[in-house]
C-alpha positions as CSV (number, residue, x, y, z in Angstrom):
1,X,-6.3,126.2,-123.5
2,X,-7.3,128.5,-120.5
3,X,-3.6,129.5,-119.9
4,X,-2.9,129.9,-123.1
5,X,-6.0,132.2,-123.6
6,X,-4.9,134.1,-120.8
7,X,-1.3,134.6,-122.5
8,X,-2.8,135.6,-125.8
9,X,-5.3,138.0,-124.8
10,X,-2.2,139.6,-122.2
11,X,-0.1,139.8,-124.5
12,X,-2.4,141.4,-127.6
13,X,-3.3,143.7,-125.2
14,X,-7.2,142.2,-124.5
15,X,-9.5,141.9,-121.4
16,X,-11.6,139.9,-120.6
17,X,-15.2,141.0,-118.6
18,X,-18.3,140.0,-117.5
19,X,-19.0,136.0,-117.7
20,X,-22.0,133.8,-117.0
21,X,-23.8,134.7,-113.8
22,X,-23.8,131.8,-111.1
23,X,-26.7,129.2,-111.6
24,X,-27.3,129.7,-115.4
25,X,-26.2,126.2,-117.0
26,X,-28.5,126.6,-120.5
27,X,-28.6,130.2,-122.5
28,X,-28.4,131.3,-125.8
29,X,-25.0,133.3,-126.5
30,X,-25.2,136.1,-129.3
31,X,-22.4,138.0,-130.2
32,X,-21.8,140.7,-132.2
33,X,-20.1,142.5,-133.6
34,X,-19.3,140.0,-136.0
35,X,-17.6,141.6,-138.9
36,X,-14.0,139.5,-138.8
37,X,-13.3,135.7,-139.2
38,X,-10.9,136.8,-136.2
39,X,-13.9,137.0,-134.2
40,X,-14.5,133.4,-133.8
41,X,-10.8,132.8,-132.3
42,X,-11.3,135.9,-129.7
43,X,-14.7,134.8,-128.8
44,X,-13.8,131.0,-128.5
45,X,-10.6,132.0,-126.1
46,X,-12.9,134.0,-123.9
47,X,-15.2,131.0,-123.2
48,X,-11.9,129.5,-122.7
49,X,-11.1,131.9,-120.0
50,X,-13.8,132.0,-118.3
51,X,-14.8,128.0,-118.7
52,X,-17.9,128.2,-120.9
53,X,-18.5,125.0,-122.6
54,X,-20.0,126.8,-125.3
55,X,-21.2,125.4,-129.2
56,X,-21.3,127.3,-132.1
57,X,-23.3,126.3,-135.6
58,X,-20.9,126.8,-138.3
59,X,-21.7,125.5,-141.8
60,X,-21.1,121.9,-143.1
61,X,-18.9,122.8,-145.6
62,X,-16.0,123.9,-142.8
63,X,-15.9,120.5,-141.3
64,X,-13.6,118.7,-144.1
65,X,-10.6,117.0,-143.0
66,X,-8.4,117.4,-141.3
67,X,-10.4,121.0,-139.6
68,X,-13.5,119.0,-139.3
69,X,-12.6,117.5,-136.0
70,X,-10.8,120.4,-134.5
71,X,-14.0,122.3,-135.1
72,X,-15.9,120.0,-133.1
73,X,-13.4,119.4,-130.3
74,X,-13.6,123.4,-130.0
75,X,-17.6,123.9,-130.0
76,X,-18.5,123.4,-133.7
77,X,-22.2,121.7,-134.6
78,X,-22.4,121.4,-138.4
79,X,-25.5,122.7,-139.7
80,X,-27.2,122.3,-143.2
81,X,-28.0,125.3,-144.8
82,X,-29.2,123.3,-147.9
83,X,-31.6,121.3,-146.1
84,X,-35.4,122.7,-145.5
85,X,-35.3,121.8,-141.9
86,X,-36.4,124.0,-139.3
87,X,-32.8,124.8,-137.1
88,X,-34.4,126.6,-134.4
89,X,-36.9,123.5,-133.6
90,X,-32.5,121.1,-134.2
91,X,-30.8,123.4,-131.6
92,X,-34.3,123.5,-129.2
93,X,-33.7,119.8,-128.9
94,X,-30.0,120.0,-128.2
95,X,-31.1,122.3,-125.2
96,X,-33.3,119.6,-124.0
97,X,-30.6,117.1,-124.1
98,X,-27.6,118.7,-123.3
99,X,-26.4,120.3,-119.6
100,X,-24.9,122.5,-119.6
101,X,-25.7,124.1,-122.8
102,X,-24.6,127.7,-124.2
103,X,-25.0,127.8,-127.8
104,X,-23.4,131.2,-129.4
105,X,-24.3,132.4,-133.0
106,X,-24.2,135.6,-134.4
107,X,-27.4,137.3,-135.7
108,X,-26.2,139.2,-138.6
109,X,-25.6,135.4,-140.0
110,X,-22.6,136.6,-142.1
111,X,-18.7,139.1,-141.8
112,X,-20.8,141.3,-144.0
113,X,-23.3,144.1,-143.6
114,X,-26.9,143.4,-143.3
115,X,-29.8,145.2,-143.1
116,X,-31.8,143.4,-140.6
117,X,-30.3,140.5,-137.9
118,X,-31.6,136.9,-138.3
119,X,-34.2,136.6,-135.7
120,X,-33.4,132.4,-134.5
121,X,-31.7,133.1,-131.6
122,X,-34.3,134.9,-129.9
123,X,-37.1,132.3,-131.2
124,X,-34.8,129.4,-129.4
125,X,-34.2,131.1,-126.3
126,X,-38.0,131.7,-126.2
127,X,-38.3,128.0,-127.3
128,X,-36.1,126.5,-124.7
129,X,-37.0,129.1,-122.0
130,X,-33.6,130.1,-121.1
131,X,-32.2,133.2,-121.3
132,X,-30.2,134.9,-123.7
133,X,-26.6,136.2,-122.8
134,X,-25.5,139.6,-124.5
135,X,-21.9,139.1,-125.7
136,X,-20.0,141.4,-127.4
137,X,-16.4,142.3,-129.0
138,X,-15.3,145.6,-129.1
139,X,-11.9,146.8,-130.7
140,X,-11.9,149.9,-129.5
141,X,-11.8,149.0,-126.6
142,X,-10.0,145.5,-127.2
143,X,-12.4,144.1,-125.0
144,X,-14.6,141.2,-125.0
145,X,-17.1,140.5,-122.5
146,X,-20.7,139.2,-121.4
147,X,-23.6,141.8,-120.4
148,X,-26.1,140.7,-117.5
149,X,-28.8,137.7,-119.2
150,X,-31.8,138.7,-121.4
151,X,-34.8,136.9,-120.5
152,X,-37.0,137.3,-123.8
153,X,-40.6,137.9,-123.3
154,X,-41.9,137.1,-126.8
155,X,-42.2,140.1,-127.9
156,X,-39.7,140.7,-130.1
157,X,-39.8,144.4,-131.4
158,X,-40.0,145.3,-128.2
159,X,-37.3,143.0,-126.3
160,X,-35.3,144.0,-129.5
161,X,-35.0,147.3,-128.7
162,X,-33.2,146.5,-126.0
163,X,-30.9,144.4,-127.1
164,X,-30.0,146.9,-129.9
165,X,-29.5,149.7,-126.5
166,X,-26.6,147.2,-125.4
167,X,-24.7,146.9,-128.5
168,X,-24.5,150.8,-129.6
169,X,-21.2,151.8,-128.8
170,X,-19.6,148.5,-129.4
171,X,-16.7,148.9,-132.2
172,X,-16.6,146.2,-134.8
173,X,-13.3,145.6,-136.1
174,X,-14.7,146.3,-139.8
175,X,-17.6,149.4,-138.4
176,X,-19.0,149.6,-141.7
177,X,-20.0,146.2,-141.7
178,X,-21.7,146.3,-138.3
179,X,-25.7,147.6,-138.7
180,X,-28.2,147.3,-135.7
């Protein structure tokens, strides 16, 4: 899948940057923007490229046959959304269990404008203690990278503001959808 990653992104006129710094086996990826299912497919080739064994929560309901084991040969973990059952504490435990783990979500939780991000993936990372790893996608640009890790320090507002710093600028295929 690397190769073919590689051919994809060359020929559609992509780059790759950035990647996980040496000695980091366990971080929480975020990316954003998210405002297109096509998204998913640049992101997943990027971990391709760069060989990130990364998992991604994706709702149940996307895992019928036959796209149910596709999804989890490339990274999905079915999630619940029905069920009262606390997902941060679900994914803390897969950190625990699991090396090397990067686990990517997208905090605006949905393709469509929101006012505020979910805040999960910064309550995991501070769960697990590892560090969270900046990742965008940028159209403009047609570039799709990894920024230097975030280690949260559980302040949020505060560690929030710079997390929104590194995303202004970054061009979501739909901008109108994309709100910090």
């Amino acid at each position: 899948m690397k190769t073919i990653s590689k051919l994809i992104y060359k020929l559609t006129g992509w780059k790759a940057t950035g990647g996980v710094p040496e000695g980091i086996t366990k971080a929480v990826f975020i990316i954003a923007p998210h405002t297109s299912n096509l998204d998913f497919y640049i992101g997943r080739m990027y971990c391709w490229m760069k060989d990130i064994p990364i998992k991604v929560v994706m709702k149940k309901e996307a895992f019928f046959w036959p796209f149910g084991s596709l999804l989890k040969k490339v990274g999905g973990v079915p999630i619940d959304r029905g069920k009262r059952t606390n997902r941060v504490d679900q994914i803390v435990e897969l950190f625990k269990v699991t090396d090397p783990m990067f686990f990517a979500l997208t905090p605006e939780g949905t393709r469509k404008r929101v006012n505020k991000w979910k805040r999960g993936f910064y309550f995991i990372a501070v769960k697990a203690k590892v560090p969270i790893l900046l990742s965008y996608i940028d159209y403009e640009k047609k570039e799709a990278g990894v920024g230097l890790p975030f280690y949260p320090t559980g302040d949020f507002e505060k560690d929030f503001k710079k997390i929104e710093d590194f995303y202004r600028g970054k061009k979501a295929k739909y901008p109108e959808n994309f709100n910090l």
